[in-house]
PDB file of N, CA, C and O in Angstrom:
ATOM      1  N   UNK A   1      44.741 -41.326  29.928  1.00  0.00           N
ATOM      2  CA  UNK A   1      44.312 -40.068  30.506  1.00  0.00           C
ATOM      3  C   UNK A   1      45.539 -39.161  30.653  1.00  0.00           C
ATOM      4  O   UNK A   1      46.669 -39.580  30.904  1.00  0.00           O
ATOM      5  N   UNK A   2      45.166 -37.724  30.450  1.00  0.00           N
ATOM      6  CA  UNK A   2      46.189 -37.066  30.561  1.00  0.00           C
ATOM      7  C   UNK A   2      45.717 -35.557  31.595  1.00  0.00           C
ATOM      8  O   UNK A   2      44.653 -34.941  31.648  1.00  0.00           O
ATOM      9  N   UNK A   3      46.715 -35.403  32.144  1.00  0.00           N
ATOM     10  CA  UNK A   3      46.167 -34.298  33.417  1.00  0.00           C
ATOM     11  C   UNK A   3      47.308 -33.255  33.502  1.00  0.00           C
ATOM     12  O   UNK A   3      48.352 -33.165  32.856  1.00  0.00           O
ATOM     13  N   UNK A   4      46.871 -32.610  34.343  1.00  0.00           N
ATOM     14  CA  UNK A   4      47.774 -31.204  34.421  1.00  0.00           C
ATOM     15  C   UNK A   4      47.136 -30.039  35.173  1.00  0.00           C
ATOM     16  O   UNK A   4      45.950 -29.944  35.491  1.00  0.00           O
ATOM     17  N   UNK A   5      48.319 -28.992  35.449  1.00  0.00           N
ATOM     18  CA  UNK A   5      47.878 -27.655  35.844  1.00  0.00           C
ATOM     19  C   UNK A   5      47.866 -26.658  35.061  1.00  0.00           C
ATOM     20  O   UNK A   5      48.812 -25.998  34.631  1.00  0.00           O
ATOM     21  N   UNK A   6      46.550 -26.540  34.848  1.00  0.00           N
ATOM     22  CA  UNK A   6      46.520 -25.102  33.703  1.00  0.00           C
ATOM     23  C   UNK A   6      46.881 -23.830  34.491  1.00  0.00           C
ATOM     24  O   UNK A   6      47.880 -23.265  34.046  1.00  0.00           O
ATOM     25  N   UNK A   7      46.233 -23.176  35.688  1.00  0.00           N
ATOM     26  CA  UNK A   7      46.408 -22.548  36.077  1.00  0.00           C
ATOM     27  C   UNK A   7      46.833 -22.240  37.950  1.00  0.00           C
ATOM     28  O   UNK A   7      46.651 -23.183  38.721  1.00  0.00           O
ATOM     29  N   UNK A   8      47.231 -21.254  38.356  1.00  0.00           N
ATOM     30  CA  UNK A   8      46.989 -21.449  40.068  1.00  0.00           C
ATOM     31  C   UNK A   8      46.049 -19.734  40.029  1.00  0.00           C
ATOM     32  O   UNK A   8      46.263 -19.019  39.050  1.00  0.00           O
ATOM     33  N   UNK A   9      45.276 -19.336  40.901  1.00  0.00           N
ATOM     34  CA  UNK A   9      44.490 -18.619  41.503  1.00  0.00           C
ATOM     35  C   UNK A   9      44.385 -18.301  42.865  1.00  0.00           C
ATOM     36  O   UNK A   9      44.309 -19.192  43.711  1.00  0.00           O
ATOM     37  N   UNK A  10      44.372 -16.902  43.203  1.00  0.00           N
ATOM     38  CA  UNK A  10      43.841 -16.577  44.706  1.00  0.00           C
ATOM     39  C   UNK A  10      42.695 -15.624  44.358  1.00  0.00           C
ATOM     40  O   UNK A  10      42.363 -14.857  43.453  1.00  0.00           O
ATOM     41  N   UNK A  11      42.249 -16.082  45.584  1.00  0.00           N
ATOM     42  CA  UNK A  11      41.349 -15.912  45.994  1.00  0.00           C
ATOM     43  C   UNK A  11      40.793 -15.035  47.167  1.00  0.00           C
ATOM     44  O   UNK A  11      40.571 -15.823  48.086  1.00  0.00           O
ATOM     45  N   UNK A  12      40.483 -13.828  47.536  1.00  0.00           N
ATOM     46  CA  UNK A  12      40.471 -13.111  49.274  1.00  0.00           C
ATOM     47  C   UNK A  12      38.977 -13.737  49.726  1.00  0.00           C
ATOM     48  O   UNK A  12      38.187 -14.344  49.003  1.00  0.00           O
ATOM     49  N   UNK A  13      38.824 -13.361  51.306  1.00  0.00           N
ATOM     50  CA  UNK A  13      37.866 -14.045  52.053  1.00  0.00           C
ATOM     51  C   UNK A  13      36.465 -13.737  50.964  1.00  0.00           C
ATOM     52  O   UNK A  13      36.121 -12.828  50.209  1.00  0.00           O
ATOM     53  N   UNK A  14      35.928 -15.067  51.394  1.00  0.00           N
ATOM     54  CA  UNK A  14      34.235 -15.109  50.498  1.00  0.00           C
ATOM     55  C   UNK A  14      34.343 -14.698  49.345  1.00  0.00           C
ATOM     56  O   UNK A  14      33.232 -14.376  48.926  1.00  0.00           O
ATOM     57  N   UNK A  15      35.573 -14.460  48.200  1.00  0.00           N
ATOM     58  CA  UNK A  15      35.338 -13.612  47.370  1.00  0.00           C
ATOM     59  C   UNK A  15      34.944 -14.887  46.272  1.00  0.00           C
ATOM     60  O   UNK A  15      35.274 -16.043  46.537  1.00  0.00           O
ATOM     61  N   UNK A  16      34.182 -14.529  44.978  1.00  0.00           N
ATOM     62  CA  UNK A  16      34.098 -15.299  44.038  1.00  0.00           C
ATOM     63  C   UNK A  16      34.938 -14.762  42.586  1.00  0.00           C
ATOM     64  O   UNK A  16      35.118 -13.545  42.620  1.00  0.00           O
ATOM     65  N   UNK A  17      35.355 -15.278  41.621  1.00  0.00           N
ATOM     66  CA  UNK A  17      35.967 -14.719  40.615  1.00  0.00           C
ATOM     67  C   UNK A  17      36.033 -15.683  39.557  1.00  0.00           C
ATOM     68  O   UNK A  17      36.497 -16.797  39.803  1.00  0.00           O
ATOM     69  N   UNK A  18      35.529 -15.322  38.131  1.00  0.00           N
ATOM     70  CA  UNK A  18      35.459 -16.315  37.278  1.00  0.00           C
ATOM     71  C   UNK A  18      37.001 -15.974  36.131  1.00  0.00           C
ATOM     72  O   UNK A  18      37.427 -14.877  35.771  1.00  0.00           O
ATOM     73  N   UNK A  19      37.590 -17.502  35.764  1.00  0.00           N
ATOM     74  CA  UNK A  19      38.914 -17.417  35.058  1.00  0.00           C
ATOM     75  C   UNK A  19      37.895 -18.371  33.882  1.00  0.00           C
ATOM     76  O   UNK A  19      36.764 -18.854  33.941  1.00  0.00           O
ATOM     77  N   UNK A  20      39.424 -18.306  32.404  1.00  0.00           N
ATOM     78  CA  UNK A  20      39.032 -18.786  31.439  1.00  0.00           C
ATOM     79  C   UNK A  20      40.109 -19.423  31.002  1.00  0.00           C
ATOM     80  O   UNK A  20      41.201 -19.063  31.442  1.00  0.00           O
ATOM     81  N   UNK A  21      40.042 -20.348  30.181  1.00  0.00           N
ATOM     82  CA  UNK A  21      40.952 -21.144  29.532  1.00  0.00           C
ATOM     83  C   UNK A  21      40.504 -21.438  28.314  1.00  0.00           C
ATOM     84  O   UNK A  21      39.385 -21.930  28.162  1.00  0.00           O
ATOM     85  N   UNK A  22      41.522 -21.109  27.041  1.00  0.00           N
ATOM     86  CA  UNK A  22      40.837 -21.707  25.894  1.00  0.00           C
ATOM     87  C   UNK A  22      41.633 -22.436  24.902  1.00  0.00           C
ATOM     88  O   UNK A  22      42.697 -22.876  25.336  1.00  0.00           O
ATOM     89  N   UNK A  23      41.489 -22.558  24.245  1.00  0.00           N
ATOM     90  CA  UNK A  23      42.260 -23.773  22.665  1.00  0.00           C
ATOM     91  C   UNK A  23      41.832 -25.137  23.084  1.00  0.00           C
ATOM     92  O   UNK A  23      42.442 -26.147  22.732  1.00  0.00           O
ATOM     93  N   UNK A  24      40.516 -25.153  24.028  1.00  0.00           N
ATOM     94  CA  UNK A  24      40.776 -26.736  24.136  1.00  0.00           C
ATOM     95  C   UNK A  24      39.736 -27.612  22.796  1.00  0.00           C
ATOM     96  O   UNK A  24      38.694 -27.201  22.285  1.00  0.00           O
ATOM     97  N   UNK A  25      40.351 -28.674  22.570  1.00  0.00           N
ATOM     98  CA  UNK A  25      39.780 -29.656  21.432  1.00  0.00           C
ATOM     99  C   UNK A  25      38.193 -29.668  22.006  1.00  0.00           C
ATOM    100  O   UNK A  25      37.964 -29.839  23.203  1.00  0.00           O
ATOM    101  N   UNK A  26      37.214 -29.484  21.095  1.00  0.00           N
ATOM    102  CA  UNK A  26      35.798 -30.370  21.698  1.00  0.00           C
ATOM    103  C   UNK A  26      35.499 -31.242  21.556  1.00  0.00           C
ATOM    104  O   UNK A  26      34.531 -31.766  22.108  1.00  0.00           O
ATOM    105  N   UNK A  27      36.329 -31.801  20.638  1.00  0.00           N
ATOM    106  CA  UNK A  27      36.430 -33.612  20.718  1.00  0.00           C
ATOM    107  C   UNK A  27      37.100 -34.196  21.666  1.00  0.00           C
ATOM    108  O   UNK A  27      37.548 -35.292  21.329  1.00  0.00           O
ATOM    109  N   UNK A  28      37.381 -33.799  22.947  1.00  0.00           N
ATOM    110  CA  UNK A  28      37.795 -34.345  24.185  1.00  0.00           C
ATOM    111  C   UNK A  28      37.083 -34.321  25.308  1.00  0.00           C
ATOM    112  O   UNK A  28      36.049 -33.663  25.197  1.00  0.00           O
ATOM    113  N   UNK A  29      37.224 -34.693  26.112  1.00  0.00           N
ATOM    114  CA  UNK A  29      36.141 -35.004  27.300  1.00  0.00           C
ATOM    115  C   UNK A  29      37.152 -34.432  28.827  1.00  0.00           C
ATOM    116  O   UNK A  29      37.813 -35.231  29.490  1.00  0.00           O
ATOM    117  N   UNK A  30      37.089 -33.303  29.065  1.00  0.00           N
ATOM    118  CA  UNK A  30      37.578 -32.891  29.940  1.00  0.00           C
ATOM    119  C   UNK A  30      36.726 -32.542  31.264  1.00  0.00           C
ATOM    120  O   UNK A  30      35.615 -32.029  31.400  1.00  0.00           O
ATOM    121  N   UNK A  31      38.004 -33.184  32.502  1.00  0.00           N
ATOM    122  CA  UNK A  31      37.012 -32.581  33.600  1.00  0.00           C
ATOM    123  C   UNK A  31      37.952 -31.495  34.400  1.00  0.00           C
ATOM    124  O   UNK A  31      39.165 -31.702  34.415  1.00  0.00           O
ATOM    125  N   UNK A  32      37.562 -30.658  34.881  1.00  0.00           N
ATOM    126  CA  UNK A  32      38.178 -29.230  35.633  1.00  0.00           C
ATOM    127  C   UNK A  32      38.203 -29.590  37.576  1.00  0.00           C
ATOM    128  O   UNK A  32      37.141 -29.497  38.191  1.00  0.00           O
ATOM    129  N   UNK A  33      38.884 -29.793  37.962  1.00  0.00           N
ATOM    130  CA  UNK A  33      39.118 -29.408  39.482  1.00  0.00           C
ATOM    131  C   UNK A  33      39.802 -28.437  40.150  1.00  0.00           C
ATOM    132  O   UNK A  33      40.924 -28.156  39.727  1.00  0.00           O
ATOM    133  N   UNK A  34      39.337 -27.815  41.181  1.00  0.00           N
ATOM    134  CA  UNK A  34      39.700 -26.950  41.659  1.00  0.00           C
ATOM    135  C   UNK A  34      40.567 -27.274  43.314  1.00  0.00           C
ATOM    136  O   UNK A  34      39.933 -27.431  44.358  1.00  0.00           O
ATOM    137  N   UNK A  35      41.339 -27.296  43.269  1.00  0.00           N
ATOM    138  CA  UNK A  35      42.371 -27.851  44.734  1.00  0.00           C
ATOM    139  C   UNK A  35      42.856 -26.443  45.580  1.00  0.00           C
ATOM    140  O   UNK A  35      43.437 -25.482  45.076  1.00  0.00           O
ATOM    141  N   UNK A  36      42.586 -26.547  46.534  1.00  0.00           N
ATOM    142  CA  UNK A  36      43.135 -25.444  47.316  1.00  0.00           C
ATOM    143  C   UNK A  36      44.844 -25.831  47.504  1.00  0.00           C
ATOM    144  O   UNK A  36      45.222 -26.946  47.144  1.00  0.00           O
ATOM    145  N   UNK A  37      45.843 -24.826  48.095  1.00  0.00           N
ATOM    146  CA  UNK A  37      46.987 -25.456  47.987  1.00  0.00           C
ATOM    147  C   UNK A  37      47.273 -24.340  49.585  1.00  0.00           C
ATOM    148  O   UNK A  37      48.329 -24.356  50.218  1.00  0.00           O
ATOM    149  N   UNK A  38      46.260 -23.615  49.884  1.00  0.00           N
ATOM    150  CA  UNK A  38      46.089 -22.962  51.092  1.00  0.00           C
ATOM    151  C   UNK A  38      45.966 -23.619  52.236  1.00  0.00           C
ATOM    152  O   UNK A  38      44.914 -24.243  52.096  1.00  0.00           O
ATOM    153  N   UNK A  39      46.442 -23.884  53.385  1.00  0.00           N
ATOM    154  CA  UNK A  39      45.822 -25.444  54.385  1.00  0.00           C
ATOM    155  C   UNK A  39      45.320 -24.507  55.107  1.00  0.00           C
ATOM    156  O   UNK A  39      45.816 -23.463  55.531  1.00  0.00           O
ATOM    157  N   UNK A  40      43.940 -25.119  55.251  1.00  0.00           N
ATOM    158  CA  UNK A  40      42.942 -24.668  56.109  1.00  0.00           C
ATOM    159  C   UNK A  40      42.234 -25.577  56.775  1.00  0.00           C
ATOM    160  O   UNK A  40      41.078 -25.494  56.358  1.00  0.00           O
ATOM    161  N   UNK A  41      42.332 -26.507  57.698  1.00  0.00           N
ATOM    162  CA  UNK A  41      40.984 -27.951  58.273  1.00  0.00           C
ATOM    163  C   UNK A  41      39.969 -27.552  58.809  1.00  0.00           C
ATOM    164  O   UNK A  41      39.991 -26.460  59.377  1.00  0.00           O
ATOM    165  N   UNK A  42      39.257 -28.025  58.789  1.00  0.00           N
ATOM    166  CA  UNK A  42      37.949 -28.063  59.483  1.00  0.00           C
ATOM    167  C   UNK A  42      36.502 -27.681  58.569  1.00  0.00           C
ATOM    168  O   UNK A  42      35.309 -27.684  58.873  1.00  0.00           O
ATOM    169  N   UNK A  43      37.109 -27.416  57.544  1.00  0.00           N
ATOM    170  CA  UNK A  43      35.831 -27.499  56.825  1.00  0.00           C
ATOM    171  C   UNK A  43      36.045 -27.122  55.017  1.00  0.00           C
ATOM    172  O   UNK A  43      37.074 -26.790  54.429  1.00  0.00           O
ATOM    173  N   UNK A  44      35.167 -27.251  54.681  1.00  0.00           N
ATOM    174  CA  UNK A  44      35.749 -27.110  52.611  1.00  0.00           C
ATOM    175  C   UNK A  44      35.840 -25.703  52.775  1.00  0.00           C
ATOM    176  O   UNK A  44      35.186 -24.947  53.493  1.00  0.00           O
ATOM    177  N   UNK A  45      37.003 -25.435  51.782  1.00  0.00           N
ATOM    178  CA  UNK A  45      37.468 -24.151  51.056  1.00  0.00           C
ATOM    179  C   UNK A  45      37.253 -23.612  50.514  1.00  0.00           C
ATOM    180  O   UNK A  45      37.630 -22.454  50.689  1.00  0.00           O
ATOM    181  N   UNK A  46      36.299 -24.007  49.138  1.00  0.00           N
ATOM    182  CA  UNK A  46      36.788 -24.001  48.058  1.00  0.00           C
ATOM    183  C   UNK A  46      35.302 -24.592  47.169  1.00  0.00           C
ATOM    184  O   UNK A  46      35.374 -25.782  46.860  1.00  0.00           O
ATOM    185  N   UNK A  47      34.096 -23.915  46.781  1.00  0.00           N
ATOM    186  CA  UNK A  47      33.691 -24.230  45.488  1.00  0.00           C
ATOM    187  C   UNK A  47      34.119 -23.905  44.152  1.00  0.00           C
ATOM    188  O   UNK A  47      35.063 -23.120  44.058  1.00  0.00           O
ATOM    189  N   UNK A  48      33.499 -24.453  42.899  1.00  0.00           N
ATOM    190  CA  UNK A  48      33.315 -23.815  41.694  1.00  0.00           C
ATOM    191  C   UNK A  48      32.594 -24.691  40.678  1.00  0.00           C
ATOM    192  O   UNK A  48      32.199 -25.843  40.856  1.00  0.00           O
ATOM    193  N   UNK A  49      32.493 -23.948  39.591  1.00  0.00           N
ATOM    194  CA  UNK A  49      31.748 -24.849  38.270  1.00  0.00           C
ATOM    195  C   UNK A  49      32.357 -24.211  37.319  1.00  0.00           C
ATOM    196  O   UNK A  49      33.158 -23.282  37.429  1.00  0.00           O
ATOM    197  N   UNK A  50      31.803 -24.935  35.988  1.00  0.00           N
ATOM    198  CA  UNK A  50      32.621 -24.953  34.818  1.00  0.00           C
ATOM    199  C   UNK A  50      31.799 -24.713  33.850  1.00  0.00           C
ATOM    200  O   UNK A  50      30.894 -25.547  33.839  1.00  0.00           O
ATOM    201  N   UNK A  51      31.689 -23.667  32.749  1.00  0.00           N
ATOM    202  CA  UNK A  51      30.609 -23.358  31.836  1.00  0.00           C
ATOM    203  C   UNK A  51      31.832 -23.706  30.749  1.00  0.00           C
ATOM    204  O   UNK A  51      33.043 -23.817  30.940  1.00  0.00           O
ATOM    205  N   UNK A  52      31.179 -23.811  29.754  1.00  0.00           N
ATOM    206  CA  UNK A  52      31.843 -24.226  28.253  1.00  0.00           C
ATOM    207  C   UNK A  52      31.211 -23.186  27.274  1.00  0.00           C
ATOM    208  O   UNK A  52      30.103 -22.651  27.285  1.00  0.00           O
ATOM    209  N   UNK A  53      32.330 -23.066  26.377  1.00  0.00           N
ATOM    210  CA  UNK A  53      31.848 -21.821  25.066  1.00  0.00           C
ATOM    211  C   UNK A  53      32.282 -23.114  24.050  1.00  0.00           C
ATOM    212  O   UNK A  53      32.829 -24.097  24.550  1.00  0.00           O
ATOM    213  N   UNK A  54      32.009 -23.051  22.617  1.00  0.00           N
ATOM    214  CA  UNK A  54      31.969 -23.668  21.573  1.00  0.00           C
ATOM    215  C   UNK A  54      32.256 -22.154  20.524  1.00  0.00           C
ATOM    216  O   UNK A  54      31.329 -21.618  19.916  1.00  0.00           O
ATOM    217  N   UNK A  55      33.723 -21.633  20.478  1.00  0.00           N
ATOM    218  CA  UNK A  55      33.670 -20.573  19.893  1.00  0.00           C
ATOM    219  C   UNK A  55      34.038 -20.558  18.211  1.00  0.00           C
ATOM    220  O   UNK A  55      34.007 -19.738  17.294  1.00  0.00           O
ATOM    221  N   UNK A  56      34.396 -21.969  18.402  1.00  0.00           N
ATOM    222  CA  UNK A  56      34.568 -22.515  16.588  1.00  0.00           C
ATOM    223  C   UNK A  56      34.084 -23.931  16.368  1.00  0.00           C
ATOM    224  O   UNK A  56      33.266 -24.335  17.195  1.00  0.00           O
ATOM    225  N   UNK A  57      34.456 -24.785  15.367  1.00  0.00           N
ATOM    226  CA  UNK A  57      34.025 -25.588  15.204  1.00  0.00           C
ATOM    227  C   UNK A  57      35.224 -26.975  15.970  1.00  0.00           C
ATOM    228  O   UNK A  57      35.002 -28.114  16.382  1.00  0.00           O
ATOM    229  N   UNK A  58      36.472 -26.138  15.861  1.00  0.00           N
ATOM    230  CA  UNK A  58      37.633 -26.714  16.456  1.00  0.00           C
ATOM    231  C   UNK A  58      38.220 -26.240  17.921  1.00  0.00           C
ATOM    232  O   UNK A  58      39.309 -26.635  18.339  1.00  0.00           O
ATOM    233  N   UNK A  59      37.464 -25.451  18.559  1.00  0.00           N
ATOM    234  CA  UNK A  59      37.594 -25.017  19.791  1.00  0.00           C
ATOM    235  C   UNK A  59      36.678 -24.799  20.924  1.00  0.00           C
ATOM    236  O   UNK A  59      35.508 -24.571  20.617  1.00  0.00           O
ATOM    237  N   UNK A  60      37.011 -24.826  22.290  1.00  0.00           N
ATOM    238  CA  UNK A  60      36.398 -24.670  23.639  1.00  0.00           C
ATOM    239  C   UNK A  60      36.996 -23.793  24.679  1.00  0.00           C
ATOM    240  O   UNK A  60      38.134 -24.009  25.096  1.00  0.00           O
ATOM    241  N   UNK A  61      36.338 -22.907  25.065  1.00  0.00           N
ATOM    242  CA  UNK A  61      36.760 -22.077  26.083  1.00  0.00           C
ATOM    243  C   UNK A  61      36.091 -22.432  27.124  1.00  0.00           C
ATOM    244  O   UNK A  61      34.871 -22.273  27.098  1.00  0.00           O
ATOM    245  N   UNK A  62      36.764 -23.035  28.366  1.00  0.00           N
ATOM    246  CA  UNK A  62      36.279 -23.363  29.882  1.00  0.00           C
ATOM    247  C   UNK A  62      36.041 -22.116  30.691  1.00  0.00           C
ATOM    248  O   UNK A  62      36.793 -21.148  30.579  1.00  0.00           O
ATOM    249  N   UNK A  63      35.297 -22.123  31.275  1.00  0.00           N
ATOM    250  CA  UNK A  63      34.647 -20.756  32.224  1.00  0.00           C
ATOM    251  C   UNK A  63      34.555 -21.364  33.389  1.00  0.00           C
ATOM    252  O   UNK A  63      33.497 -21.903  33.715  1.00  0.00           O
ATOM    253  N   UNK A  64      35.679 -21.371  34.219  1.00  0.00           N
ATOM    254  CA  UNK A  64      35.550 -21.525  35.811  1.00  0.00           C
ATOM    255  C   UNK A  64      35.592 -20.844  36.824  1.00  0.00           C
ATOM    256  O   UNK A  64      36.609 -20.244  37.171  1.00  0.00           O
ATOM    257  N   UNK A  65      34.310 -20.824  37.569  1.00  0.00           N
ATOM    258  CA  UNK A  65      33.805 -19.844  38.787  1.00  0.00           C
ATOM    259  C   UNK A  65      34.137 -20.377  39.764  1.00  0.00           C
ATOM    260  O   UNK A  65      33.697 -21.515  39.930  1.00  0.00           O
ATOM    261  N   UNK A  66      35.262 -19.654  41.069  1.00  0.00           N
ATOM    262  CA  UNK A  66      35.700 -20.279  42.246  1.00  0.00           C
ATOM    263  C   UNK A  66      34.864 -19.467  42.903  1.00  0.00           C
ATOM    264  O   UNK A  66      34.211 -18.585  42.345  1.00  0.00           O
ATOM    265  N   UNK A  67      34.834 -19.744  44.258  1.00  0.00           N
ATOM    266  CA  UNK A  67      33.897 -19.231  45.277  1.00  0.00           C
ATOM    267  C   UNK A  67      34.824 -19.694  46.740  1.00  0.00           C
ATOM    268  O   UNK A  67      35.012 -20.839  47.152  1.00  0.00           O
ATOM    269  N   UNK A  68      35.307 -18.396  47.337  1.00  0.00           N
ATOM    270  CA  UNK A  68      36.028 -19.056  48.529  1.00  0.00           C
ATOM    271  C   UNK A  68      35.067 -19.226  49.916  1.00  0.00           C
ATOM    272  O   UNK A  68      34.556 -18.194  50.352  1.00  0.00           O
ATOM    273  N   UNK A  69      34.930 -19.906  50.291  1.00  0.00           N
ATOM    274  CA  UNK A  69      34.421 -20.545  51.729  1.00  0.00           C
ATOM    275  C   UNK A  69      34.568 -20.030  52.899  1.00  0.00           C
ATOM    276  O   UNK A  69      33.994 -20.267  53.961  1.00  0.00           O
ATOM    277  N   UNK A  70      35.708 -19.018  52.509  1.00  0.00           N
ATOM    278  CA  UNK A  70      36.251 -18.707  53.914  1.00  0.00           C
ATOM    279  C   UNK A  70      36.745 -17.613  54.860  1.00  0.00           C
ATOM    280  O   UNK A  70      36.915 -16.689  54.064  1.00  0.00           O
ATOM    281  N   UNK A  71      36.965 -17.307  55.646  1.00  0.00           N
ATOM    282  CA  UNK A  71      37.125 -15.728  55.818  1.00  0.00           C
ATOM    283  C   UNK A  71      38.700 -15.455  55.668  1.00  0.00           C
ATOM    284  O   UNK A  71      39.055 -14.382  56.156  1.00  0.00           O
ATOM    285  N   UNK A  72      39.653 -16.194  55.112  1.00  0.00           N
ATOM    286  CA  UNK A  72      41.058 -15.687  55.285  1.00  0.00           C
ATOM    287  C   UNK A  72      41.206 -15.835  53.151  1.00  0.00           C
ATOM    288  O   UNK A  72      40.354 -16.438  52.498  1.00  0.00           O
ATOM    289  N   UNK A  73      41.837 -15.479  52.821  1.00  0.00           N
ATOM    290  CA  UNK A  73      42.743 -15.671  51.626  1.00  0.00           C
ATOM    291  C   UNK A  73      43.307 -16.940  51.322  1.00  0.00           C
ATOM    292  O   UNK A  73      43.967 -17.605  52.121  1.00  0.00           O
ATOM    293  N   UNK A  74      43.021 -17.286  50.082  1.00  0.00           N
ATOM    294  CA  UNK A  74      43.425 -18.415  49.771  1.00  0.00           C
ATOM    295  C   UNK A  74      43.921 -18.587  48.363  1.00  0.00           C
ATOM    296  O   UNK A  74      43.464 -17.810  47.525  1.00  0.00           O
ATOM    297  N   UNK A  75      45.116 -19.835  47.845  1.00  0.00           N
ATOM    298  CA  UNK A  75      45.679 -19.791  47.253  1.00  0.00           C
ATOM    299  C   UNK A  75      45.189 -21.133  46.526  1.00  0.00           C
ATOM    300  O   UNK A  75      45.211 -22.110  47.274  1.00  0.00           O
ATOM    301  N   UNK A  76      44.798 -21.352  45.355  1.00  0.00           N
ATOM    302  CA  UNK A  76      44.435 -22.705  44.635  1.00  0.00           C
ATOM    303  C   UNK A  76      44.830 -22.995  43.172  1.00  0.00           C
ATOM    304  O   UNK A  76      45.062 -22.173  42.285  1.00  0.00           O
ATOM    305  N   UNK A  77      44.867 -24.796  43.093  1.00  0.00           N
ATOM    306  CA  UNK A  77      45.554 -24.355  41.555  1.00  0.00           C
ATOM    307  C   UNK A  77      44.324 -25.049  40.494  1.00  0.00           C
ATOM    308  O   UNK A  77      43.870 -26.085  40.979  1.00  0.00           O
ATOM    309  N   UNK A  78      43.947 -24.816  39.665  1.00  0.00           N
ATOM    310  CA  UNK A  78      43.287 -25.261  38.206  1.00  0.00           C
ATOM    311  C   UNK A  78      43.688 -25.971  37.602  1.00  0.00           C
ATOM    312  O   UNK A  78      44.579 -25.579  36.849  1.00  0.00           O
ATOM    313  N   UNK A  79      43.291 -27.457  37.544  1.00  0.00           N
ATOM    314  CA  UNK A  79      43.696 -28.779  37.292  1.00  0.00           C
ATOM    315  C   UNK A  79      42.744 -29.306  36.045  1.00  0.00           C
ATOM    316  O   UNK A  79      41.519 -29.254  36.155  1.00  0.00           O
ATOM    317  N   UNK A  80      43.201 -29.672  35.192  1.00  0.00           N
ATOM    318  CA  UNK A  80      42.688 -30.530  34.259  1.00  0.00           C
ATOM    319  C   UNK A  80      43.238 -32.015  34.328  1.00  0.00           C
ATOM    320  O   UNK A  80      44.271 -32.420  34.860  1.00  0.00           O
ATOM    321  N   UNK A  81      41.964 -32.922  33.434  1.00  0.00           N
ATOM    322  CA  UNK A  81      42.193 -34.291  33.177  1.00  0.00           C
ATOM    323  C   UNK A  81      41.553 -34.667  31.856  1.00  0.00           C
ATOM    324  O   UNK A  81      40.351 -34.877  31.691  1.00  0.00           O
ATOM    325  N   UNK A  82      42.573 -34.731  30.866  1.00  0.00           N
ATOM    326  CA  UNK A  82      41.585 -34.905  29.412  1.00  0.00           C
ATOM    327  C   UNK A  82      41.169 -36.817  29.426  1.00  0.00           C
ATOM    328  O   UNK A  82      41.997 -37.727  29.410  1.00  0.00           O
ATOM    329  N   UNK A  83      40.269 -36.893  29.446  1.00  0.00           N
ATOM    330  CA  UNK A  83      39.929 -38.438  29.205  1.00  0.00           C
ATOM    331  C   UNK A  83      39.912 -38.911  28.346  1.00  0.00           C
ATOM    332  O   UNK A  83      39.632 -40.109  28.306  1.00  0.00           O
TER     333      UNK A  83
END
């Protein structure tokens, strides 16, 4: 397995905002997480999901929608794990 940070992102209160990433192989099996790097306790930060494009026969563009939780600003980073 191989992992990494593609990207970091902020985020302002409740706001949602969709990022993209692309050249990835579609012959790989990737999963996307989203980590806050903002400390906030008492409750989650931080949704999102992950849409996929198939824009060639040799490529994938990831479409990830964050959604912040919270009423202050927040700072998070975009993590991959190719399996």
């Amino acid at each position: 397995m191989t992992t990494g940070l593609q990207f970091t992102g902020n985020l302002g209160p409740n706001a949602t905002q969709k990022w993209f990433t692309f050249g990835w192989n579609p012959a790989n099996h990737i999963i996307w997480t989203v980590v806050p790097i903002t400390p906030k306790s008492g409750a989650p930060e931080i949704q999102w999901s992950v849409a996929v494009e198939r824009y060639s026969p040799t490529g994938c563009t990831y479409w990830i929608t964050a959604t912040n939780l919270t009423n202050v600003a927040i700072t998070f980073e975009g993590r991959y794990a190719i399996l």
